[in-house]
C-alpha positions as CSV (number, residue, x, y, z in Angstrom):
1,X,0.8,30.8,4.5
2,X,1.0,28.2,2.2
3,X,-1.1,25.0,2.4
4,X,1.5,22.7,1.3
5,X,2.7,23.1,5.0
6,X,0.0,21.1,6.2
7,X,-0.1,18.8,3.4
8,X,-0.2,15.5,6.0
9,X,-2.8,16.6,8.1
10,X,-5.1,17.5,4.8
11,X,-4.6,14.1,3.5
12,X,-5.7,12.5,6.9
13,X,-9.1,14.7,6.7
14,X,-9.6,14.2,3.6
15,X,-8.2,10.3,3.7
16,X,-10.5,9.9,6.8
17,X,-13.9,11.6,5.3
18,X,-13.3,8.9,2.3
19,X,-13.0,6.3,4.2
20,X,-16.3,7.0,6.2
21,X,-18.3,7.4,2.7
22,X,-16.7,4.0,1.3
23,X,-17.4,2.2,4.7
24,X,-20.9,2.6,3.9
25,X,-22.4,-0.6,2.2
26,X,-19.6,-2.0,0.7
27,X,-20.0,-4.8,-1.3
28,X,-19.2,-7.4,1.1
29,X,-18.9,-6.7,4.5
30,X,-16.7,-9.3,5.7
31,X,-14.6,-8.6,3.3
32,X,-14.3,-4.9,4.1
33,X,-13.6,-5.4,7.8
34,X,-10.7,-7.9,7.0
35,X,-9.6,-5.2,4.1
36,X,-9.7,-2.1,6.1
37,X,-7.5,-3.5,8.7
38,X,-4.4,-3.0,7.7
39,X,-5.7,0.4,6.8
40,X,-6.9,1.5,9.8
41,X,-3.2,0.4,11.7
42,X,-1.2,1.9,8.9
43,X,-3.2,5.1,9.4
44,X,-3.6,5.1,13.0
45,X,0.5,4.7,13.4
46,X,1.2,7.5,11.0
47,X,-1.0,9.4,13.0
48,X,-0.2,9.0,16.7
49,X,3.9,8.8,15.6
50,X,3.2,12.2,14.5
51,X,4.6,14.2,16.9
52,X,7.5,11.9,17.4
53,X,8.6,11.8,13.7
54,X,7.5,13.7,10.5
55,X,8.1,11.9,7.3
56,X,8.8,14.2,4.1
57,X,5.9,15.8,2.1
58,X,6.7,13.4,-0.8
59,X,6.7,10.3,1.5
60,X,3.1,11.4,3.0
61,X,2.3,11.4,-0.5
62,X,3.3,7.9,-1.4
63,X,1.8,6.6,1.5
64,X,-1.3,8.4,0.8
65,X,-1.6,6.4,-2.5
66,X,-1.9,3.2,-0.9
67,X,-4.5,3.8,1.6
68,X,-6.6,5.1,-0.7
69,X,-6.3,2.5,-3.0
70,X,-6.5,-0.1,-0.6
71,X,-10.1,1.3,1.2
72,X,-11.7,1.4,-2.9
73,X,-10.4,-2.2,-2.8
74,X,-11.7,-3.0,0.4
75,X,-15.4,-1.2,-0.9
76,X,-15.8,-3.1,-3.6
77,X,-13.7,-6.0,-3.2
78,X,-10.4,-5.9,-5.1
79,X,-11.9,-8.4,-8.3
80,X,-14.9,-6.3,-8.5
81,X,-13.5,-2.7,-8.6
82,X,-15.0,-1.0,-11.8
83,X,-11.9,-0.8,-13.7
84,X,-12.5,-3.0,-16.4
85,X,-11.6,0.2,-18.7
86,X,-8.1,-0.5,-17.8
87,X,-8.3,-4.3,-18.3
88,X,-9.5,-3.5,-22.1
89,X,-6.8,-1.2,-22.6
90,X,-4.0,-3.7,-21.9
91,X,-5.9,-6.7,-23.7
92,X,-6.1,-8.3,-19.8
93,X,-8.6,-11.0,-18.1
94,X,-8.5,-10.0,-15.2
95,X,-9.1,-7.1,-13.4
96,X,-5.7,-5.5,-12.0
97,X,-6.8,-3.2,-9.5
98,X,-5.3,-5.1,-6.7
99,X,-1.7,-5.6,-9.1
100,X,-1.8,-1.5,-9.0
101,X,-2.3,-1.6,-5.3
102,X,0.7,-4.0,-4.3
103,X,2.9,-2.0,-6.6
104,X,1.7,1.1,-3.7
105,X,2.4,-0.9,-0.8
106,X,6.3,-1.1,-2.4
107,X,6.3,2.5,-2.5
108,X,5.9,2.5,1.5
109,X,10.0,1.4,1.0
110,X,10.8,5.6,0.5
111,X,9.4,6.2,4.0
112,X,11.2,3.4,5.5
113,X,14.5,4.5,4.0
114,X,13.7,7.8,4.7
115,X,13.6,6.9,8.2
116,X,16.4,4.8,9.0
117,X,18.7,7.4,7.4
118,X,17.4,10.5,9.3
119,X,17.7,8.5,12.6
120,X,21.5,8.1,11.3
121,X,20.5,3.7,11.6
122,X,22.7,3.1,8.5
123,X,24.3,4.4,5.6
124,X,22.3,4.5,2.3
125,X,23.1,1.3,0.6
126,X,22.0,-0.5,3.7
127,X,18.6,1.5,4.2
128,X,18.0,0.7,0.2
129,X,18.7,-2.9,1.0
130,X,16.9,-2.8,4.3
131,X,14.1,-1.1,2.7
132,X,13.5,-3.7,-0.2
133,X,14.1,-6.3,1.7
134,X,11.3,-4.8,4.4
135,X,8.3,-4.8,1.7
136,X,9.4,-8.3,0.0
137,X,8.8,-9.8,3.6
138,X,5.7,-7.9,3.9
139,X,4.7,-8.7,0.6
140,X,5.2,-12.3,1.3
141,X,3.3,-12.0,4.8
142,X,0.5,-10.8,3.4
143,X,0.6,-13.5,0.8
144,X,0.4,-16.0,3.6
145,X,-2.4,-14.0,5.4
146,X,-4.4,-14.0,2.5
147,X,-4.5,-17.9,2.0
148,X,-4.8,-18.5,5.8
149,X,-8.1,-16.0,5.8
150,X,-9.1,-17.5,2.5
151,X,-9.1,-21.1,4.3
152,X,-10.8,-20.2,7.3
153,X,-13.6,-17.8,6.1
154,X,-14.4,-20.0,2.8
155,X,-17.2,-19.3,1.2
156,X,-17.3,-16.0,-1.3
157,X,-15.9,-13.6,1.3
158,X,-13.2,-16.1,1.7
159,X,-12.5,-16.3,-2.3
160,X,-13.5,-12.4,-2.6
161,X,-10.2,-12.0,0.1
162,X,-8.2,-14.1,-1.7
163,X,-8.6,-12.4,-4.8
164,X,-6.8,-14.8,-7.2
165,X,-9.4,-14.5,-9.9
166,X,-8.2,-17.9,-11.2
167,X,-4.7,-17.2,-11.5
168,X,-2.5,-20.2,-10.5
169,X,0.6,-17.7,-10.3
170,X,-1.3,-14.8,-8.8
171,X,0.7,-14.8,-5.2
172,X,4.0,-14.3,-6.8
173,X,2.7,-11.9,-9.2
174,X,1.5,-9.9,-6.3
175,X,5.1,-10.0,-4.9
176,X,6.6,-8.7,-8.1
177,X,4.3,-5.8,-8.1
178,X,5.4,-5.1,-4.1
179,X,8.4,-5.0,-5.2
180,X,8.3,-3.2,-8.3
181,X,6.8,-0.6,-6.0
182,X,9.7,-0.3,-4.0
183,X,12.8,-0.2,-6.1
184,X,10.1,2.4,-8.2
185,X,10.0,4.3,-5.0
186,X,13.9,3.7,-3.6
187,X,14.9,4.9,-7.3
188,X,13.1,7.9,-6.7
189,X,14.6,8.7,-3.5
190,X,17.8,8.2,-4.6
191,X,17.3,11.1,-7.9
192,X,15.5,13.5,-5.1
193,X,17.6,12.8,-2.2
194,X,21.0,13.7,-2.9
195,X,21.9,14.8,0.4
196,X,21.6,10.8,1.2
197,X,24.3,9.4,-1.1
198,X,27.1,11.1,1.7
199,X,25.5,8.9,4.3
């Protein structure tokens, strides 16, 4: 029996056991709690839609790669993430762990495509368009979210959130990344879905 069968319920043990160990003291607590929100209803509606619909394998995957990245974030706070070997590798000032992790939350676009085609919705240049359009309005909610939390928390937790790191531009770069993410992941569904492109 291979274990590839049961590749989505392995990465919700082991996604769920990680996220216990990085709940412990994070680096700022208010922070974490406002972080792992969106985590915990991301996770918590991929695993009670379950038995209603089964994503793909590949687009478990995908999905996987944001939570993941997103509880380290919420740990450690996304400008404090000890991945300063990757900012000295691209000559950066900043640290780009949270840049890596909107370009993940674009890759959530494959699922939603994935979706809207195997409920027959729409044909495949409308679930492509659909889909893009879907995590460049998230993208931009979150945006808004951010600034609104930053606002009312102020203080460090409030900056921490925000995560600008003194970058005027660093909303709309965070949107470019999103959406990076998801013609990354729609271009990828389009190669390894062929069976799509009759639709």
């Amino acid at each position: 029996m291979s274990i590839t069968r049961y590749l989505p319920q392995l990465l919700a043990v082991v996604f769920t056991l990680f996220f216990i160990a990085l709940g412990i003291n994070p680096v700022s607590r208010e922070v974490w709690i406002a972080e792992v929100i969106p985590v915990v209803l991301i996770f918590a509606g991929l695993v009670f839609t379950y038995q209603r619909f089964q994503f793909s394998h590949l687009a478990y995957g995908l999905m996987a790669i944001w939570l993941f990245w997103h509880t380290i974030g919420g740990h450690y706070t996304f400008a404090q993430v000890p991945f300063g070997w990757i900012t000295d590798l691209i000559g950066a000032e900043r640290n780009h762990f949270d840049r890596v992790g909107h370009f993940a939350i674009g890759l959530y676009a494959f699922p939603m495509a994935e979706w809207l085609l195997r409920k027959q919705l729409c044909g495949l240049k409308l679930a492509l368009c659909f889909s893009l359009f879907f995590i460049m309005s998230i993208a931009a909610g979150y945006e808004i979210i951010e600034w609104w939390y930053a606002v009312l928390e102020g203080g460090d937790a409030g900056v921490e959130f925000l995560g600008s790191q003194g970058d005027v531009w660093d909303a709309q770069k965070d949107i470019l990344a999103d959406t990076l993410g998801a013609v990354s992941a729609l271009t990828l569904l389009y190669i390894l879905r062929p069976e799509y492109r009759d639709e």
